[in-house]
C-alpha positions in Angstrom: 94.8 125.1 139.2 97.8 125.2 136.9 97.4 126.9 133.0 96.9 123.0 131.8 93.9 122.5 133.6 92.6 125.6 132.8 92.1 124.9 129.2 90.7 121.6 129.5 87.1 121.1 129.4 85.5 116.9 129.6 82.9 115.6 128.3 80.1 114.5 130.5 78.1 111.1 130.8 80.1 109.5 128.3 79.0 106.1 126.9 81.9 104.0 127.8 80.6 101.1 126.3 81.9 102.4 122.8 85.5 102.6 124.1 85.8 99.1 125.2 86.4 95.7 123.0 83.1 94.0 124.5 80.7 96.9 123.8 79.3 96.8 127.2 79.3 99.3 130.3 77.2 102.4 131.6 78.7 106.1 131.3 81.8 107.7 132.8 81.0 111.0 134.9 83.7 113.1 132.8 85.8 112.1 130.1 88.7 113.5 127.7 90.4 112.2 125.1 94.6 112.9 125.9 96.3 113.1 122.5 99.8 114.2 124.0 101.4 114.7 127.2 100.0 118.0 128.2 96.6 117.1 127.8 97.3 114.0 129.8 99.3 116.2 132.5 95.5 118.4 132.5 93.5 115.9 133.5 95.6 114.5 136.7 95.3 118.5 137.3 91.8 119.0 136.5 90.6 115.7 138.5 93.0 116.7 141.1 91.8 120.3 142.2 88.1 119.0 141.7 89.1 116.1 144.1 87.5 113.8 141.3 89.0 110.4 141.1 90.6 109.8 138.1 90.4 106.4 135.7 92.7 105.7 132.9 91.4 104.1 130.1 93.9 102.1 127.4 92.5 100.8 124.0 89.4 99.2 126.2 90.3 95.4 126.1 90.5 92.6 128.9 88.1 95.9 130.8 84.2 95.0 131.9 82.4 98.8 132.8 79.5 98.0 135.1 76.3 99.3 134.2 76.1 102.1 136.6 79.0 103.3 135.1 82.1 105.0 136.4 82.0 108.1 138.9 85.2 110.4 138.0 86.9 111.7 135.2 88.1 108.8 132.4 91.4 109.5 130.5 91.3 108.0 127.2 95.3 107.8 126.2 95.3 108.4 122.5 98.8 109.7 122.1 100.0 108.7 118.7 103.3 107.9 116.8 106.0 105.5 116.3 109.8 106.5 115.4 112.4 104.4 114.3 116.2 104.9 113.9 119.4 102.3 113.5 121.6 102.2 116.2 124.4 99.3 116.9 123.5 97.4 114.1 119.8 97.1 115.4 116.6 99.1 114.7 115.3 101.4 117.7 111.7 102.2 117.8 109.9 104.7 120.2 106.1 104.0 120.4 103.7 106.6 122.0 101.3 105.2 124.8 98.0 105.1 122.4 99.6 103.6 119.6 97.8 99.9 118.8 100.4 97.0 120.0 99.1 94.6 117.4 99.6 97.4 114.8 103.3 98.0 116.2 104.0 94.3 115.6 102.5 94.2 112.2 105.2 96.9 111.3 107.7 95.5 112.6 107.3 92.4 110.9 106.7 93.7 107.8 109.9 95.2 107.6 111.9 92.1 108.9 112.6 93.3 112.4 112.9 90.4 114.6 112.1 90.1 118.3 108.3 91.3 118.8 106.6 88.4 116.2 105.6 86.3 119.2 104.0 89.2 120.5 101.2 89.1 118.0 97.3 89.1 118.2 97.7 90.7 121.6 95.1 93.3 121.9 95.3 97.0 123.7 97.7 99.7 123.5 101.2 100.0 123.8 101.8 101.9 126.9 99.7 99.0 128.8 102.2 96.3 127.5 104.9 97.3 130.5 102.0 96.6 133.2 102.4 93.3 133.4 105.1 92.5 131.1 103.0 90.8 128.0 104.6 87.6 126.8 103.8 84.7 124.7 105.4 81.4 123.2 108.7 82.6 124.6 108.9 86.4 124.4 107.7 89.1 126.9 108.0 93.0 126.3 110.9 92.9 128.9 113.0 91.3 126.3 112.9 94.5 124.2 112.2 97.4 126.2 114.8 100.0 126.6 112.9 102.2 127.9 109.3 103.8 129.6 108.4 107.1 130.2 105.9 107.2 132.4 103.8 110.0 134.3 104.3 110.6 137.5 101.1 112.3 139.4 102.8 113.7 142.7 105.3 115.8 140.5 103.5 116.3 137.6 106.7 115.0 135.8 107.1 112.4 133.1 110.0 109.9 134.2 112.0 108.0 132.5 113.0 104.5 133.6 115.4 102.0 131.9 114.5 98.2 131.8 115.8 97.0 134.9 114.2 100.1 137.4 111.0 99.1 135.7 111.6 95.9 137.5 109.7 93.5 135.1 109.1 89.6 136.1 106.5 87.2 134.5 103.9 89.2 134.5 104.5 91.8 136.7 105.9 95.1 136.7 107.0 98.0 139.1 103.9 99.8 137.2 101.5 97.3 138.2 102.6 96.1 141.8 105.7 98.2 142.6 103.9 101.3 142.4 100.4 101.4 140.9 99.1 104.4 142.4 102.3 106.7 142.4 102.8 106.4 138.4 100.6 105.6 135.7 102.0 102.9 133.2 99.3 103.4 130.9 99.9 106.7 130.6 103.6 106.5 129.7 103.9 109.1 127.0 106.5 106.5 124.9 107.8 103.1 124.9 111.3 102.6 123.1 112.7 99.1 122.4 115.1 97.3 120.1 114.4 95.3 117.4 117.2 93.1 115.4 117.2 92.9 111.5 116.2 89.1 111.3 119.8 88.5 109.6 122.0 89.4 112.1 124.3 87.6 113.7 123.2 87.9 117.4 124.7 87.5 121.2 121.9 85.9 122.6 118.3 87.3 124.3 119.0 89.8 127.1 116.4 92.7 128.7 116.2 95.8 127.0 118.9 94.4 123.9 117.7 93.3 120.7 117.2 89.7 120.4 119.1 88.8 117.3 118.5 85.5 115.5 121.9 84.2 113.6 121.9 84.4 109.6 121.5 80.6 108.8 118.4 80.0 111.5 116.5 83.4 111.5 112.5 82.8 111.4 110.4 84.1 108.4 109.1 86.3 110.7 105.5 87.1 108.2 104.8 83.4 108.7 105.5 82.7 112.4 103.6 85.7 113.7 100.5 83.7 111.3 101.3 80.8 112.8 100.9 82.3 116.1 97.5 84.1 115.4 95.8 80.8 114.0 96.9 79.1 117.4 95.4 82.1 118.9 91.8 81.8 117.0 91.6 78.0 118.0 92.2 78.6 121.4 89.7 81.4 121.6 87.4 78.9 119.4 87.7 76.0 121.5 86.7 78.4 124.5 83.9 79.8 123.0 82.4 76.4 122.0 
């Protein structure tokens, strides 16, 4: 047992229903919260010498716990934090794993950044976005993502990969069916992607480069991601009626 695991203690019979969106499910065996990349690095130890499977659990959303509940220690990711910087006439942002992805958005359309407004009203966390390469009305993750970093259990390593080695195709990742079991998407400690200033003159969509909008045609970026949400609650009206 390495000095990581040493420190870590779990919870035990942990409600699980009050970590997921539908407020439903039985209680996990063991449970920890991971707030940064050593304590996420603990568990995979912890679990690991204790030959306890191991679940990861994002924001809770799209995720049905059945009653009896889950046998093995639960990882919560709650790794916070966004960063931003200018680079090449476009805004980079770096996004830890636990950070809300509706939230991300939000900020980024707030302060004009074009290229994730599409991307609104999809619940969860942002290290779960990469999975299967989230999309809607024309925009995926893919078409922003620069890079994941990404925890790989075998090693005990976090790796980095850039936008092609994650492989990304509608819907579908190498986190989700290149290689679920040998790293853990949802556990990435960071996402970084690029964002264009909604009047720039761009080259055009292409993976992991900002998709820039020219001067005279950029969107008002506040009022398509509303657009996009009220499309969202009438869809999810009509299926509910």
């Amino acid at each position: 047992m390495t000095r990581y695991a040493q420190g870590m203690t779990p919870l035990e019979h942990v409600r699980l229903a009050d970590h997921c969106t539908r407020g439903v499910g039985g209680p996990a065996r063991y449970f920890v919260e991971a707030h940064d990349e050593s304590a996420v690095l603990a568990a995979f130890e912890w679990a690991r010498a204790r030959r306890v499977p191991l679940h990861v659990l994002g924001g809770g959303s799209n995720l049905v716990v059945a009653d009896e509940g889950v046998d093995g220690l639960v990882v919560k990711i709650a790794l916070r934090g966004v960063d931003t910087r200018e680079a090449d006439g476009a805004v980079e942002l770096t996004a830890a794993a636990g950070e809300p992805w509706d939230e991300l958005v939000r900020r980024s359309v707030d302060r004009g950044w074009a290229g994730l407004e599409c991307l609104s009203g999809i619940p969860g966390l942002v290290g779960a976005t990469p999975m299967q390469n989230v999309g809607a009305y024309g925009q995926e993750v893919s078409d922003t993502v620069s890079v994941v970093r990404a925890l790989d259990p075998s090693t005990g390593r976090i790796v980095a990969f850039g936008n092609r080695e994650c492989r990304f195709t509608y819907r579908d990742s190498l986190f989700r069916s290149g290689g679920p079991d040998r790293y853990v998407g949802r556990a990435a400690s960071d996402i970084r992607g690029r964002s264009a200033r909604a009047g720039g003159h761009g080259r055009g969509r292409h993976r992991g480069r900002p998709a820039q909008v020219p001067f005279r045609t950029a969107p008002r970026l506040c009022r398509a991601r509303d657009q996009y949400r009220r499309a969202l609650e009438h869809v999810e009206q009509v299926a509910g009626a």
